[in-house]
Residue, then its C-alpha position, 0 to 999 in steps of 0.5 A: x500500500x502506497x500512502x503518502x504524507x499528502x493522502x488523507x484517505x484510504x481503503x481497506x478491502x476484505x480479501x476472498x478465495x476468490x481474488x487472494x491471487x491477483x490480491x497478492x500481487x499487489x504487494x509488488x512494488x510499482x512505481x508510483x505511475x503504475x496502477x496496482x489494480x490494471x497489474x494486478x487484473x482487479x477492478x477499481x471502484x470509486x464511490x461517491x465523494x470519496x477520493x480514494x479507490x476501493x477493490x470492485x471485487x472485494x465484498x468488504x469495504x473499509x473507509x479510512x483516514x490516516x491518522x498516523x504513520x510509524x517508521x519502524x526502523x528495525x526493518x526499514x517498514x511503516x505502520x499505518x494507523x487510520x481511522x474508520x469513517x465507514x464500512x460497507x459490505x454486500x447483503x450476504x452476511x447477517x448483520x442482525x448483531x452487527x458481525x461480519x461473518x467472514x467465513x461466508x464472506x469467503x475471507x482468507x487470512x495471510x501469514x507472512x508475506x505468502x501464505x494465504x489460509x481460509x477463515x473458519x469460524x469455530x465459536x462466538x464468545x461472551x464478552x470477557x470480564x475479570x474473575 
C-alpha cells in the first residue's frame, strides 16, 4: 500500500478465495505511475465523494483516514494507523448483531508475506470480564 504524507484517505478491502491471487500481487512494488489494480487484473471502484479507490471485487469495504504513520526502523517498514469513517459490505452476511461473518464472506487470512489460509469460524464468545 502506497500512502503518502499528502493522502488523507484510504481503503481497506476484505480479501476472498476468490481474488487472494491477483490480491497478492499487489504487494509488488510499482512505481508510483503504475496502477496496482490494471497489474494486478482487479477492478477499481470509486464511490461517491470519496477520493480514494476501493477493490470492485472485494465484498468488504473499509473507509479510512490516516491518522498516523510509524517508521519502524528495525526493518526499514511503516505502520499505518487510520481511522474508520465507514464500512460497507454486500447483503450476504447477517448483520442482525452487527458481525461480519467472514467465513461466508469467503475471507482468507495471510501469514507472512505468502501464505494465504481460509477463515473458519469455530465459536462466538461472551464478552470477557475479570474473575
Amino acid at each position: 500500500m502506497k500512502i503518502s504524507k499528502i493522502q488523507k484517505y484510504y481503503s481497506f478491502n476484505l480479501v476472498t478465495q476468490d481474488f487472494y491471487k491477483e490480491a497478492h500481487q499487489t504487494s509488488a512494488r510499482y512505481n508510483n505511475d503504475v496502477s496496482e489494480f490494471t497489474k494486478a487484473g482487479l477492478n477499481s471502484m470509486y464511490k461517491k465523494d470519496i477520493p480514494c479507490p476501493f477493490v470492485l471485487e472485494s465484498p468488504l469495504h473499509i473507509l479510512l483516514e490516516l491518522y498516523d504513520d510509524v517508521e519502524i526502523k528495525s526493518n526499514n517498514t511503516r505502520l499505518v494507523i487510520g481511522k474508520v469513517l465507514s464500512v460497507s459490505k454486500r447483503e450476504i452476511s447477517d448483520v442482525s448483531n452487527l458481525e461480519i461473518d467472514f467465513e461466508q464472506l469467503k475471507g482468507v487470512n495471510i501469514s507472512g508475506l505468502s501464505d494465504y489460509y481460509t477463515m473458519t469460524k469455530i465459536a462466538s464468545l461472551p464478552y470477557a470480564k475479570s474473575k
